[in-house]
N, C-alpha and C positions, 0 to 999 in steps of 0.2 A: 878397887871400885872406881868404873870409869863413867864418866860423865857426858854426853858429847849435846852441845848446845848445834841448833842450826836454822835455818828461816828467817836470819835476816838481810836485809836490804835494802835499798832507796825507796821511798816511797815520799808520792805529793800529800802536803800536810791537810787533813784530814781521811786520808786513807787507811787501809790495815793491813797487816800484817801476823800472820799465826809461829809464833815461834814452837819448838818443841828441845824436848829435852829428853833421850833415849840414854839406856843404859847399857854397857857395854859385859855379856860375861856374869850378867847377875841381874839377879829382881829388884823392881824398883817396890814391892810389896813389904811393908815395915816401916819405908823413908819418907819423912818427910820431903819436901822437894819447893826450894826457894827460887825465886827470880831477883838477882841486885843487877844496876845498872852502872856503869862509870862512864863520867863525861870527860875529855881532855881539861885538864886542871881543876877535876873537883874529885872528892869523895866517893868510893863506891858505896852506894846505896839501896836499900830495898825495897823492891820493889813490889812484892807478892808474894803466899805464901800457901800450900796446899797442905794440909796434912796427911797421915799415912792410910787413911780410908776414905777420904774425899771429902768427907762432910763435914770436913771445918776450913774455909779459908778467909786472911785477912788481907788488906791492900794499905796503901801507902794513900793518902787521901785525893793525891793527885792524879792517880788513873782511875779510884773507884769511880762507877760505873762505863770505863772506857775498856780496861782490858780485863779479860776473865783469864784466872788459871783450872785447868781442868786436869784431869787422867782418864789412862784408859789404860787397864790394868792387863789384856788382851794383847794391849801391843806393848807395855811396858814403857811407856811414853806419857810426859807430861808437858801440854801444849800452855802456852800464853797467846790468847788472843787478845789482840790490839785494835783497838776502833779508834778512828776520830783522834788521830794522831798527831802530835802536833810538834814546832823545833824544837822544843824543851826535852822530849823525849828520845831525841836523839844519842845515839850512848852505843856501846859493848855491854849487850846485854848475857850475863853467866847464868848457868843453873846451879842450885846445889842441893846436896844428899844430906838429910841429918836422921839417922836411923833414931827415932825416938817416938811413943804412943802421944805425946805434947800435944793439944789442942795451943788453938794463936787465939790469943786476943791483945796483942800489941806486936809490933815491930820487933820480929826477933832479930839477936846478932849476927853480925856474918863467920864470927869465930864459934860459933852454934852449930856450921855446917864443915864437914869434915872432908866430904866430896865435892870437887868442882866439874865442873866444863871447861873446856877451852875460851868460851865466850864465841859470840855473833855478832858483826856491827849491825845497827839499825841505823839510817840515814834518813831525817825527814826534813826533805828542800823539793824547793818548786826550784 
């Protein structure tokens, strides 16, 4: 089960950015599908969280209403879009797979998610 995270960049802070998260080799139909971030000398942490039919997701309070996670099960692809972005959210942003029916209503772990990405930098500076 592969993972492959891509769409990030530099970007001036209040801009966006759509990351996605494509499956290599297999359906991403079943998975859940995480977004965590890691900043140089902190914690990777979560950032979003979609579950395996779409109609459940939670966020980290610090991007609710800035970034949406979505699917599109047609392309087998799970996007995060970013608005209104700002240096804090600068980071290696990962995706992950956790084959499970789980509805979110807290911050899951990241040892919850079994498949990874490679990760995507995100850079936001003027």
């Amino acid at each position: 089960v592969q993972l492959q995270a891509s769409g990030g960049g530099l970007v001036q802070p209040g801009g966006s950015l759509r990351l996605s998260c494509a499956a290599s080799g297999f359906t991403l139909d079943g998975y859940a599908i995480g977004w965590f971030r890691q900043s140089p000398g902190k914690e990777r942490e979560f950032v979003a969280v979609i579950n395996w039919s779409g109609t459940n997701t939670y966020y980290i309070d610090s991007v609710k209403g800035r970034f949406t996670i979505s699917r599109d099960s047609a392309k087998n692809t799970v996007y995060l879009q970013m608005n209104s972005l700002n240096t804090e959210d600068t980071a290696v942003y990962y995706c992950a797979g956790s084959y499970t029916r789980s509805y979110y209503y807290c911050a899951p772990r990241a040892p919850d998610f079994r498949s990874w990405g490679q990760g995507t930098l995100v850079t936001v500076s003027s």
